[in-house]
Every structure is written in structure tokens, then in C-alpha cells.
PyMOL Python script that loads the backbone (N, CA, C, O; Angstrom):
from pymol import cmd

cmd.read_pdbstr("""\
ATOM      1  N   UNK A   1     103.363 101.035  94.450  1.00  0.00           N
ATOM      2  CA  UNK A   1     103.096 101.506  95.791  1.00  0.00           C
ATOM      3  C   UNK A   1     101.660 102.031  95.917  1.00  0.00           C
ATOM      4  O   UNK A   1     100.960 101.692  96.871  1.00  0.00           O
ATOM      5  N   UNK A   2     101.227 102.845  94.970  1.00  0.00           N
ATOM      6  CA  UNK A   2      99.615 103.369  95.074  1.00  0.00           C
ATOM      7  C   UNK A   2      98.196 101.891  95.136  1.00  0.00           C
ATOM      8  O   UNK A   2      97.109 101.953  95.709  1.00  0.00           O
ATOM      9  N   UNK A   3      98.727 100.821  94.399  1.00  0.00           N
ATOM     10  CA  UNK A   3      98.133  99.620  94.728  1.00  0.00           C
ATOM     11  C   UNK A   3      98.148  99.121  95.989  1.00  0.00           C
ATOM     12  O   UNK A   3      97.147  98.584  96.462  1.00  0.00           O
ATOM     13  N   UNK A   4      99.060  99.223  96.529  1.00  0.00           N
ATOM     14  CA  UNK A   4      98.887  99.032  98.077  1.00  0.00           C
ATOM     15  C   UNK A   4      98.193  99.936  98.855  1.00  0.00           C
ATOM     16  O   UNK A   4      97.528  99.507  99.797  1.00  0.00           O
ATOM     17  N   UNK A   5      98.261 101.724  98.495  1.00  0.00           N
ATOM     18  CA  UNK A   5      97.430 102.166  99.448  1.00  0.00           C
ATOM     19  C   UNK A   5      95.732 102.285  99.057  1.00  0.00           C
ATOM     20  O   UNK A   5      94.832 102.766  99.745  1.00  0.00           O
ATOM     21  N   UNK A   6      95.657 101.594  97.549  1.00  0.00           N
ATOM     22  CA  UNK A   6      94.237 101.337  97.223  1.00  0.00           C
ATOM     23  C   UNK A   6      93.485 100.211  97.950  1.00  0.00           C
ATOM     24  O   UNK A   6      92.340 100.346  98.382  1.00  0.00           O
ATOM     25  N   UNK A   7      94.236  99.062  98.054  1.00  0.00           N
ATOM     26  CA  UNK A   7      93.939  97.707  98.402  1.00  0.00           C
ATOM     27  C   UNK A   7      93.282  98.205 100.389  1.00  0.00           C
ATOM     28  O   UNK A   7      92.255  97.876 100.982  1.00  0.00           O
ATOM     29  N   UNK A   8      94.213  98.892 100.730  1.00  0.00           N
ATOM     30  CA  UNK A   8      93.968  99.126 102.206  1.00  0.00           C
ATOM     31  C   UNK A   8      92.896 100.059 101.937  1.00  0.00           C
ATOM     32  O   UNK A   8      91.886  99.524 102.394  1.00  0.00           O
ATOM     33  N   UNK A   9      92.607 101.122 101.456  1.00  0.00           N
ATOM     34  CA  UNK A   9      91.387 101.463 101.541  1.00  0.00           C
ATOM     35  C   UNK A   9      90.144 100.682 101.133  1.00  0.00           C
ATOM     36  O   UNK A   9      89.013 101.147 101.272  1.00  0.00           O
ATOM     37  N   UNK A  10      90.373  99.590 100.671  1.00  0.00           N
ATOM     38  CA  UNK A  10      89.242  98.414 100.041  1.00  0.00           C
ATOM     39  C   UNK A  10      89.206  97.661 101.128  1.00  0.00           C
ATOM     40  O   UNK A  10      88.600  96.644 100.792  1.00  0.00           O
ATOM     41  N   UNK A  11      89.493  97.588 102.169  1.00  0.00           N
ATOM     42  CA  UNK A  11      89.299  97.400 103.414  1.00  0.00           C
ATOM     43  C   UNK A  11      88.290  98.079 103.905  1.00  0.00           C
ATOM     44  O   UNK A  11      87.130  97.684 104.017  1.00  0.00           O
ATOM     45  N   UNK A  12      88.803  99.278 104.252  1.00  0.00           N
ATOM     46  CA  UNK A  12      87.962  99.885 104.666  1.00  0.00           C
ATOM     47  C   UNK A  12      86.589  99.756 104.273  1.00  0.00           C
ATOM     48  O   UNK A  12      85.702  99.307 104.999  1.00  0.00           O
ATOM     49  N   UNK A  13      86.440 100.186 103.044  1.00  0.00           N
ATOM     50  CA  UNK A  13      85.201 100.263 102.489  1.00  0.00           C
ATOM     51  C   UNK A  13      84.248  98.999 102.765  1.00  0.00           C
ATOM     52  O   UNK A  13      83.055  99.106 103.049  1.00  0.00           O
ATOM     53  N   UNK A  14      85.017  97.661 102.627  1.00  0.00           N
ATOM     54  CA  UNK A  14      84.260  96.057 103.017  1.00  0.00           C
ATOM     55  C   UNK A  14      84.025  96.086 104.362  1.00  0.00           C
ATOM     56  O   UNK A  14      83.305  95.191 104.805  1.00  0.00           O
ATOM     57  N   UNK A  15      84.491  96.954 105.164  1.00  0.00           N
ATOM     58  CA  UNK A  15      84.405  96.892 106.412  1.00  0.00           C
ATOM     59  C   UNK A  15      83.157  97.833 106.988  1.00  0.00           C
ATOM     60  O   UNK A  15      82.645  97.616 108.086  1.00  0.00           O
ATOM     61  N   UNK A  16      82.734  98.910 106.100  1.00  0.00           N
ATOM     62  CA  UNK A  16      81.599  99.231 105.935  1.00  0.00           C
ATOM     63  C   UNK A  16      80.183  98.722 105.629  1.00  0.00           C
ATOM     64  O   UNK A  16      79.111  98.934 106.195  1.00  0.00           O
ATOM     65  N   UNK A  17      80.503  98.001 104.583  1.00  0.00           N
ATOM     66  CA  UNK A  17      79.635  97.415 103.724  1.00  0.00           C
ATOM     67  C   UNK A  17      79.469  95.889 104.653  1.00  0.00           C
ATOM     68  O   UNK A  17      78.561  95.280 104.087  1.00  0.00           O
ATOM     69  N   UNK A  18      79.834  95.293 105.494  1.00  0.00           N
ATOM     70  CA  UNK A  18      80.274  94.401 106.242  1.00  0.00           C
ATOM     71  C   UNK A  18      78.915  94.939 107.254  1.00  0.00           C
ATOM     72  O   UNK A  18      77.754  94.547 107.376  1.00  0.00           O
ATOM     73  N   UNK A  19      79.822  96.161 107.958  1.00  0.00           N
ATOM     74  CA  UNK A  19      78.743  96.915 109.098  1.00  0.00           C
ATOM     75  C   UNK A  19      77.044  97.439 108.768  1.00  0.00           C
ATOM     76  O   UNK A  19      76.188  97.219 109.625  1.00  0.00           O
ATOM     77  N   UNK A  20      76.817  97.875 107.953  1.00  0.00           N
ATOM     78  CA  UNK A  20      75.713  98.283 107.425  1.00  0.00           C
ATOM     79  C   UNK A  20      75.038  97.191 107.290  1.00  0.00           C
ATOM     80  O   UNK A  20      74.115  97.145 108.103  1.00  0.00           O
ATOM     81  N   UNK A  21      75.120  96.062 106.437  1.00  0.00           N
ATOM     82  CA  UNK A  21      74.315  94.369 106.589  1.00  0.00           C
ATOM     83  C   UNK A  21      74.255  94.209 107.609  1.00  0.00           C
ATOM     84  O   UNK A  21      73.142  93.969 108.076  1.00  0.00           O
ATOM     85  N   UNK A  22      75.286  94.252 108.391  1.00  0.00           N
ATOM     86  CA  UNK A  22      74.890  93.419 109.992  1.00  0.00           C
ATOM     87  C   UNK A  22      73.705  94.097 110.589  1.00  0.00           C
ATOM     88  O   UNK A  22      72.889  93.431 111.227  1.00  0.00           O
ATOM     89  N   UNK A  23      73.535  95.606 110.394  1.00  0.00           N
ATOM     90  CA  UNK A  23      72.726  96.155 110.877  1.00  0.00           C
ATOM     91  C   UNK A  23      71.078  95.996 109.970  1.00  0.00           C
ATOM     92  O   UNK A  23      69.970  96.205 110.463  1.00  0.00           O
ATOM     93  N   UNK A  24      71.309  95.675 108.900  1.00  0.00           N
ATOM     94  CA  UNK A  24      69.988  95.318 108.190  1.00  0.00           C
ATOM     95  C   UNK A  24      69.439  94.004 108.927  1.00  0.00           C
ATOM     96  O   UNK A  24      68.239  93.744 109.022  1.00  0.00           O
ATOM     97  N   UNK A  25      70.299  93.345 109.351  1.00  0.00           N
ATOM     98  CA  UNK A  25      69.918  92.303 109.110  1.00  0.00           C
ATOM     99  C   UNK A  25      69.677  91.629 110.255  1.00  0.00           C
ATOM    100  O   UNK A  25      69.562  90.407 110.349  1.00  0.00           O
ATOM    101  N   UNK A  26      69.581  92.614 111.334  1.00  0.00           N
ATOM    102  CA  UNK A  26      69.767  92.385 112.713  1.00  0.00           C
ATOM    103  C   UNK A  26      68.525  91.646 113.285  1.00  0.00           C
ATOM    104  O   UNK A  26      68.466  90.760 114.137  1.00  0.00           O
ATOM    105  N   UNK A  27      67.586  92.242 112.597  1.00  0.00           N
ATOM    106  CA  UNK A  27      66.428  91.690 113.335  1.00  0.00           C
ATOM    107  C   UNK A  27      65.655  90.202 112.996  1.00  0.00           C
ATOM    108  O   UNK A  27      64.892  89.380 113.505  1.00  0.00           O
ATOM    109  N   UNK A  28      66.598  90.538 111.485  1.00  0.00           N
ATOM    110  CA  UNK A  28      65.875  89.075 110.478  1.00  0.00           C
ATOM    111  C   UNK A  28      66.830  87.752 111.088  1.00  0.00           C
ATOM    112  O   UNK A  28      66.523  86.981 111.997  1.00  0.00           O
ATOM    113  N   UNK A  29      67.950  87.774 110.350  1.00  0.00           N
ATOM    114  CA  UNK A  29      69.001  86.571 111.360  1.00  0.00           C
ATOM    115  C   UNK A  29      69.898  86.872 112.253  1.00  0.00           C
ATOM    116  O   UNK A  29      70.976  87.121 111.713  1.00  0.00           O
ATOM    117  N   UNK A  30      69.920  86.969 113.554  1.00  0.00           N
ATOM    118  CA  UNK A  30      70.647  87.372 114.382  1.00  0.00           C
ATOM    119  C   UNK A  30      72.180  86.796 114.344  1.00  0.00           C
ATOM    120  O   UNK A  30      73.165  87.479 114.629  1.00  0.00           O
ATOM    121  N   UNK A  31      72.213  85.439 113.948  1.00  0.00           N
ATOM    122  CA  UNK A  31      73.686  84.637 113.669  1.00  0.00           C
ATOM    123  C   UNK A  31      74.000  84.782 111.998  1.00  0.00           C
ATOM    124  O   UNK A  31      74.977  84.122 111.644  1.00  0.00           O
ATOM    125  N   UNK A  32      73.317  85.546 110.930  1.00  0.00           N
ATOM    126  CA  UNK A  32      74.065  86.189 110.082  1.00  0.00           C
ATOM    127  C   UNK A  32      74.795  87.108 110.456  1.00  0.00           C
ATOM    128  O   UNK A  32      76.004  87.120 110.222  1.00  0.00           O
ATOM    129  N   UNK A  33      74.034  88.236 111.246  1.00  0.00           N
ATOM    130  CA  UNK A  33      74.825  89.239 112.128  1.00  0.00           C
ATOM    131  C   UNK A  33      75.799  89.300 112.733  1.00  0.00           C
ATOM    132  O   UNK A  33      76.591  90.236 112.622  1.00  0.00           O
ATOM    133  N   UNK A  34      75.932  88.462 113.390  1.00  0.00           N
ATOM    134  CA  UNK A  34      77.300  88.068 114.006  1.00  0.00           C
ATOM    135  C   UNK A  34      78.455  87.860 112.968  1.00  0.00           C
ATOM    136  O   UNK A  34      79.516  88.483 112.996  1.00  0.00           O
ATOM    137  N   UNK A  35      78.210  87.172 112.304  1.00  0.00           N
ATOM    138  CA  UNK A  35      78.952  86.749 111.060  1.00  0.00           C
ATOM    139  C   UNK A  35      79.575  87.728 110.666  1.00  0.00           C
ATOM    140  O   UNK A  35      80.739  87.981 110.974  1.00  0.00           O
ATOM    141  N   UNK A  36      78.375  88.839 109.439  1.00  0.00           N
ATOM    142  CA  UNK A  36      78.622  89.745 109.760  1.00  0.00           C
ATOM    143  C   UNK A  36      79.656  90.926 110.082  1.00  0.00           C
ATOM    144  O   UNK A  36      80.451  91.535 109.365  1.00  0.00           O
ATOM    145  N   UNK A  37      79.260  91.030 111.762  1.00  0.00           N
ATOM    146  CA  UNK A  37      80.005  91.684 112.383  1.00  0.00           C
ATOM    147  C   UNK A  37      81.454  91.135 112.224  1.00  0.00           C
ATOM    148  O   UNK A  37      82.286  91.943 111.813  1.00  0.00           O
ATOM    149  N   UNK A  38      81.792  90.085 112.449  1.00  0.00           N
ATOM    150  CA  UNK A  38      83.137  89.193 112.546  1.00  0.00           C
ATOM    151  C   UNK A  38      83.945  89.544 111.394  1.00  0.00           C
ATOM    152  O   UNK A  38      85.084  89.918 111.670  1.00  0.00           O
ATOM    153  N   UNK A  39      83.506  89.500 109.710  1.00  0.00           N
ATOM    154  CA  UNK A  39      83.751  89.807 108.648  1.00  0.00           C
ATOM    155  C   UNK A  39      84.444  91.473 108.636  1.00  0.00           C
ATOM    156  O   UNK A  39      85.368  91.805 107.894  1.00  0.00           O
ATOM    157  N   UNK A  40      83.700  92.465 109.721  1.00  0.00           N
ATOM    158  CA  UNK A  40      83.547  93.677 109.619  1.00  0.00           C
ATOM    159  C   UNK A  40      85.091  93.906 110.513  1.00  0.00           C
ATOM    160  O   UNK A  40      85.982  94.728 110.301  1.00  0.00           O
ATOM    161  N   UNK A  41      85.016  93.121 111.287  1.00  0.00           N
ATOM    162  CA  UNK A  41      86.295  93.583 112.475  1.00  0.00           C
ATOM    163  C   UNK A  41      87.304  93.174 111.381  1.00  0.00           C
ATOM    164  O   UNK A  41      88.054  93.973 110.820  1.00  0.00           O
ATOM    165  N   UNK A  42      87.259  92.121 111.186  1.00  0.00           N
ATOM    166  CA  UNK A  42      88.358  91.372 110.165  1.00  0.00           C
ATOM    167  C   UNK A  42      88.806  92.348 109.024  1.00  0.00           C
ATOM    168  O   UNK A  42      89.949  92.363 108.567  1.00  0.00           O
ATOM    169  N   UNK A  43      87.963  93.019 108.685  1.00  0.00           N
ATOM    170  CA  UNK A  43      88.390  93.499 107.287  1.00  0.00           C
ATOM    171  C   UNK A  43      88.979  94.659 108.246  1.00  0.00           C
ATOM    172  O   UNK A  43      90.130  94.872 107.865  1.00  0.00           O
ATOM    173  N   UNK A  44      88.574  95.696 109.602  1.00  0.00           N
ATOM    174  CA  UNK A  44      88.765  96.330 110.015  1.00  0.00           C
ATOM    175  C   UNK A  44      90.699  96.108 109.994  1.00  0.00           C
ATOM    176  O   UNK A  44      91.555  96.841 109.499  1.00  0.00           O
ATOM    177  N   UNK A  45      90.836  94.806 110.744  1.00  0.00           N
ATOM    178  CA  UNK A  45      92.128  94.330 110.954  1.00  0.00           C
ATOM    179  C   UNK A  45      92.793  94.602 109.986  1.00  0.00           C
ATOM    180  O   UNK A  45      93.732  95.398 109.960  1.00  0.00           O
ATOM    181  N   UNK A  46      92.275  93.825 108.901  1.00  0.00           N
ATOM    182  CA  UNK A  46      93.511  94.089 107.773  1.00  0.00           C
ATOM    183  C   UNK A  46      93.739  95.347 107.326  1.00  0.00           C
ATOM    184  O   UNK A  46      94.887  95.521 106.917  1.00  0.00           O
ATOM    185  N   UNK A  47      92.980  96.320 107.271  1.00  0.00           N
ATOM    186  CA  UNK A  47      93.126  97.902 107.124  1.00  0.00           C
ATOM    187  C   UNK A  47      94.019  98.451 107.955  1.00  0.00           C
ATOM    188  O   UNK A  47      94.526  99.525 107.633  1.00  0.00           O
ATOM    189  N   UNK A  48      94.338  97.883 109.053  1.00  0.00           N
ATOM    190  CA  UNK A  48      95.284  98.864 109.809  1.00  0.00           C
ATOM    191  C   UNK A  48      96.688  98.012 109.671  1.00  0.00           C
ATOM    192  O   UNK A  48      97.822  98.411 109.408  1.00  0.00           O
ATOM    193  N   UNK A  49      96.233  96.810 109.921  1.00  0.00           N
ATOM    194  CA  UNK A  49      97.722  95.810 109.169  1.00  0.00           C
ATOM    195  C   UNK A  49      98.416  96.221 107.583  1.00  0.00           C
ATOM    196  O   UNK A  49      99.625  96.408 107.449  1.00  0.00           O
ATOM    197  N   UNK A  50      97.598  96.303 106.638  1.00  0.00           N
ATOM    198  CA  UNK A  50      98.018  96.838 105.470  1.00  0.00           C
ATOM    199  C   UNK A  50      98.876  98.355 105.842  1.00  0.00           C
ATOM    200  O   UNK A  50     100.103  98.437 105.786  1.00  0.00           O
ATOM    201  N   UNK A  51      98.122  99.306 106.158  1.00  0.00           N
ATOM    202  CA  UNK A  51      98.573 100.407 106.617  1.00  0.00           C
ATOM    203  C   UNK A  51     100.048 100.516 107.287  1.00  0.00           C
ATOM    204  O   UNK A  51     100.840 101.420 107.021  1.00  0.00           O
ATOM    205  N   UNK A  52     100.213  99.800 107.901  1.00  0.00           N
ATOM    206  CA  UNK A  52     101.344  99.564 108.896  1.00  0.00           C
ATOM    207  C   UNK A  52     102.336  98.745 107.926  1.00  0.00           C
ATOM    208  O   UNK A  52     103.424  99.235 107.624  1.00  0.00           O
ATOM    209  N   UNK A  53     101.990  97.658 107.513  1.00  0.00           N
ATOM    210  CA  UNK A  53     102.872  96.699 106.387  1.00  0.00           C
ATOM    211  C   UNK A  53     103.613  97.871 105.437  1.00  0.00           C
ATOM    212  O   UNK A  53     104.817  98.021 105.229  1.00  0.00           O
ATOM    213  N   UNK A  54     102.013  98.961 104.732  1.00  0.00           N
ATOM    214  CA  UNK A  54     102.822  99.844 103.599  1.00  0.00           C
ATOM    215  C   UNK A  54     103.871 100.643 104.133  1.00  0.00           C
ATOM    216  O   UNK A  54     104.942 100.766 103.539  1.00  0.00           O
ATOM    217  N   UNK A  55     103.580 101.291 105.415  1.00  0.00           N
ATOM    218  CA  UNK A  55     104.715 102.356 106.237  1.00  0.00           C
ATOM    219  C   UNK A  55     105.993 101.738 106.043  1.00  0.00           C
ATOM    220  O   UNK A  55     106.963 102.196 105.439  1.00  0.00           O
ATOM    221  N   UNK A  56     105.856 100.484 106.716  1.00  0.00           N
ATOM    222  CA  UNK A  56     107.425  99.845 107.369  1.00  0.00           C
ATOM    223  C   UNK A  56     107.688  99.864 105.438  1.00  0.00           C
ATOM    224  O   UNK A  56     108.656 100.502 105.025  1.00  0.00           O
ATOM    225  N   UNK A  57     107.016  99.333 104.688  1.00  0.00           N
ATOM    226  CA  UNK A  57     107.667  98.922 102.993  1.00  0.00           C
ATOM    227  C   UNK A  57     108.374 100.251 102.592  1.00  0.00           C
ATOM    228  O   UNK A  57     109.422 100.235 101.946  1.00  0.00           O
ATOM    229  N   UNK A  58     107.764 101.412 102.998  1.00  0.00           N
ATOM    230  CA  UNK A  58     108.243 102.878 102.465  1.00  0.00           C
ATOM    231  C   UNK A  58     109.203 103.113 103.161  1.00  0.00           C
ATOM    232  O   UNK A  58     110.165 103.587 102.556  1.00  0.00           O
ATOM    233  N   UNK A  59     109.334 102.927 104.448  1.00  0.00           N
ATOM    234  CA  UNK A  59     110.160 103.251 105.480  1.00  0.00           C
ATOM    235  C   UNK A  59     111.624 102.096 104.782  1.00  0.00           C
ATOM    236  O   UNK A  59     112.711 102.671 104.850  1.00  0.00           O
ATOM    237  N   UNK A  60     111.670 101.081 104.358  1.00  0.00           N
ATOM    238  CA  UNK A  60     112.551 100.530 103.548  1.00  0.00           C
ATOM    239  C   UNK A  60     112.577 100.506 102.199  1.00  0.00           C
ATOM    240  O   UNK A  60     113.011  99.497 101.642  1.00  0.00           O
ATOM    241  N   UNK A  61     112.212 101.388 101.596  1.00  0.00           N
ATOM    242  CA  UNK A  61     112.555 101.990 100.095  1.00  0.00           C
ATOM    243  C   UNK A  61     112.987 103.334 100.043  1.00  0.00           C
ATOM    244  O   UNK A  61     113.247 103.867  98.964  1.00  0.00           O
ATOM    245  N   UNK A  62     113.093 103.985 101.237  1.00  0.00           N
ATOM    246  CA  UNK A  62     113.584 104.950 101.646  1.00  0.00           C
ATOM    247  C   UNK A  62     115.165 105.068 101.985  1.00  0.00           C
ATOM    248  O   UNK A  62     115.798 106.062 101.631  1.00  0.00           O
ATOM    249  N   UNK A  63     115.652 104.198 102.558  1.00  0.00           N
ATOM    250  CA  UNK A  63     116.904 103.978 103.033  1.00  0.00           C
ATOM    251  C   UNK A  63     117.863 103.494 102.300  1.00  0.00           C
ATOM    252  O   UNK A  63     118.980 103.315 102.784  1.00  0.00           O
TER     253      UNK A  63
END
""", "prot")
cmd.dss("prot")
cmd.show_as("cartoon", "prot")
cmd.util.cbc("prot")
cmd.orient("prot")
């Protein structure tokens, strides 16, 4: 169970590291940026999907 709430915080963190490039890199390639950004929402997504996946998994190892 702690592997799962590691993996979702490794989200997070790519989703940082995602955001910060886009912003380096804003001025040099504008359609890396985008990219990028796209990578950043995405990883955003799966962070709150994981999150929600682990609840409902606990919420049925509970019962």
C-alpha cells in the first residue's frame, strides 16, 4: 500500500519538473512548451486519479 502512495506522489513531483521546463523553455521553443505543459497536466491527472484509485483500494481492504 505505501508503494502506491509513493508512486502518486511521483506524479506530483514530474508534474513539477514538467512545469518548471516549460517555463525555461518558453522563450527558446514555444511548441516544446506546449508539450511540456501537456506532459505537466497529464502527470497532474494521474496524481489525483492514483489518489482516488488508492482511497476506493483502502476503502475495500477495509470492509
Amino acid at each position: 500500500m505505501k508503494i502506491l502512495s509513493f508512486f502518486q506522489y511521483v506524479y506530483a513531483f514530474v508534474a513539477i519538473v514538467f512545469t518548471y521546463e516549460a517555463i525555461n523553455e518558453w522563450n527558446v521553443d514555444r511548441n516544446r512548451s506546449y508539450f511540456m505543459l501537456f506532459l505537466a497536466a497529464l502527470a497532474t491527472f494521474m496524481f489525483f486519479f492514483r489518489k482516488r484509485f488508492r482511497k476506493k483500494f483502502e476503502d475495500r481492504n477495509q470492509k
